[in-house]
N, C-alpha and C positions, 0 to 999 in steps of 0.2 A: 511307672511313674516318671512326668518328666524332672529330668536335672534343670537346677537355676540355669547352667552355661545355656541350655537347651531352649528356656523360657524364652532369655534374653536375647536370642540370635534369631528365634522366632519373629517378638516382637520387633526387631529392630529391620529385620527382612521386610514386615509387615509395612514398618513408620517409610520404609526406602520406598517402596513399589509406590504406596501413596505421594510421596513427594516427588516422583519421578513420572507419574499420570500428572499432577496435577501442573507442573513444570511442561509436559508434554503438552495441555492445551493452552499454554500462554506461546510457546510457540510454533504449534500449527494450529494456527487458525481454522477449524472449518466455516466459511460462507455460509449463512444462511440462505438457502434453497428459495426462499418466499419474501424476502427481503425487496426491495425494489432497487432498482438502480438508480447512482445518482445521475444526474442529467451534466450531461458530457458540456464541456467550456467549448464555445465556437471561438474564442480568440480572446486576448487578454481582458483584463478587468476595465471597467473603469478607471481612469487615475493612472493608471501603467506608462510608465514614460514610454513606450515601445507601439502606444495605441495610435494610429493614423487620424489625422484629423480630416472630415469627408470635404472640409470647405477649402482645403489646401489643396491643387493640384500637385500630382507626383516632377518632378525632378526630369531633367532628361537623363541623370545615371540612373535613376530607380525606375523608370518605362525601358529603360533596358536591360536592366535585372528582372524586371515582371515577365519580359518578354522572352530572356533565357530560360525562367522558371516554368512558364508555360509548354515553351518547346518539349518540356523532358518528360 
């Protein structure tokens, strides 16, 4: 027959493995396999102070930053 000490170190073994699974899937995530992907950003948002405006011509320092950038 089991002893109370016995019961209790059981059960409390038992309550750990559980709280230590369930801890284990908040931080590894597995990816869902069938999930879709989200659709990748081509460049900042609308509104983004950082967004080129198409009716403003570049700068002649920024046609020469374009043109470094290109080189590489």
């Amino acid at each position: 027959m089991a002893t109370p000490r016995y019961v209790m170190a059981a059960a409390l073994v038992s309550w750990l493995c559980q709280a230590l699974a369930g801890m284990a899937g908040l931080w590894f995530a597995v990816p869902d396999p069938f999930a879709e992907e989200p659709p990748q950003p081509s460049g900042p948002p609308p509104g983004h102070p950082e967004r080129l405006c198409a009716d403003v011509p570049l700068s002649r320092t920024e046609l020469a930053l374009q043109r470094q950038l290109r080189r590489k």
